[in-house]
C-alpha positions in Angstrom: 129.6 107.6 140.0 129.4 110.3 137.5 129.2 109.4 133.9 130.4 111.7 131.2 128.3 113.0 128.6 129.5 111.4 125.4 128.9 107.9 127.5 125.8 108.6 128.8 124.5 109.0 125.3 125.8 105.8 124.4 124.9 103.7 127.3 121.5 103.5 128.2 122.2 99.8 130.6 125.2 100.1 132.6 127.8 98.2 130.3 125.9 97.8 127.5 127.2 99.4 124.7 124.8 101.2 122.2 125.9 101.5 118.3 123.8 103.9 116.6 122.8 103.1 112.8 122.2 105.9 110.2 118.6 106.1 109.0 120.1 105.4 105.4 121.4 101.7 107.1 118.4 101.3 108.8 116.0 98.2 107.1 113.6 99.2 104.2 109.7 100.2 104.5 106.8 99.9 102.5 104.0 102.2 100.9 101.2 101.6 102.9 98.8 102.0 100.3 100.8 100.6 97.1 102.7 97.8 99.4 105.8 99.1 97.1 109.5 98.1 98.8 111.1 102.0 99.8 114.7 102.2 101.1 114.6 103.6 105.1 115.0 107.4 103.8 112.6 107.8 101.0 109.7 109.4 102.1 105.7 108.5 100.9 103.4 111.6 100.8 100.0 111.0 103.6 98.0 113.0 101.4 98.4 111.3 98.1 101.0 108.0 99.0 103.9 109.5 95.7 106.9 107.8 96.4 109.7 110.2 97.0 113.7 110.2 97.5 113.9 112.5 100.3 111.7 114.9 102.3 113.0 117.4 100.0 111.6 116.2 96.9 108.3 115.6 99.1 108.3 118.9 100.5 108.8 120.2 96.8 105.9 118.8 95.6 103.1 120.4 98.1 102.2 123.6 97.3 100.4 126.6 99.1 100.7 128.3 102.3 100.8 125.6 104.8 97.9 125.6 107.1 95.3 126.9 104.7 92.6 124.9 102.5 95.0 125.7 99.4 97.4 123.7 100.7 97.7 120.6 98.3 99.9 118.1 96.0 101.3 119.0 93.3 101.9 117.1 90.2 105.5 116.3 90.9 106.7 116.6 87.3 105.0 120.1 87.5 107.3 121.3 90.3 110.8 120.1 88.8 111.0 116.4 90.0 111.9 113.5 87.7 111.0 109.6 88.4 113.9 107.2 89.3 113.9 103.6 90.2 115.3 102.8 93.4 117.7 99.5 94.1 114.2 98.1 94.7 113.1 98.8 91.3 110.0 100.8 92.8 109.2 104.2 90.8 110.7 107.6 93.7 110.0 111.0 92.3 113.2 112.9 92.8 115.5 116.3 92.6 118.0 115.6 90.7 
């Protein structure tokens, strides 16, 4: 039996039914270093664990050509970013 493509990606058992959930749904995480509550889509930085609100503001916030020893983190008030409480109450440097 031939399955179409829109329910093959939504069926990986025969009959059971798979409803996806947007990242932004998904459960909250924590800072591995700080232990500080993120929501799903805020991003922490491996090199110096700043909370961020997307991978946009992270991305902001490293400077230098990527690949090269003067690749490094930036202060993030230095590059344009602003600090924000999330609905956790935990301190996200973001864009706007």
């Amino acid at each position: 039996m031939e399955v179409s493509t829109a329910t093959r990606s939504q069926t990986l058992i025969p009959g059971l039914r798979i409803t996806r959930v947007s990242k932004a749904h998904q459960p909250p995480h924590r800072n591995s270093k700080t232990n500080e509550l993120l929501r799903n889509i805020e991003q922490v930085c491996p090199v110096c664990f700043e909370n961020f609100a997307s991978n946009g503001a992270g991305d902001k916030h490293r400077v230098g050509e990527i690949g090269t020893p003067e690749r490094r983190c930036a202060e993030p008030s230095t590059v344009g970013l602003v600090l924000k409480k999330n609905k956790y109450g935990t301190l996200v440097w973001s864009a706007k």
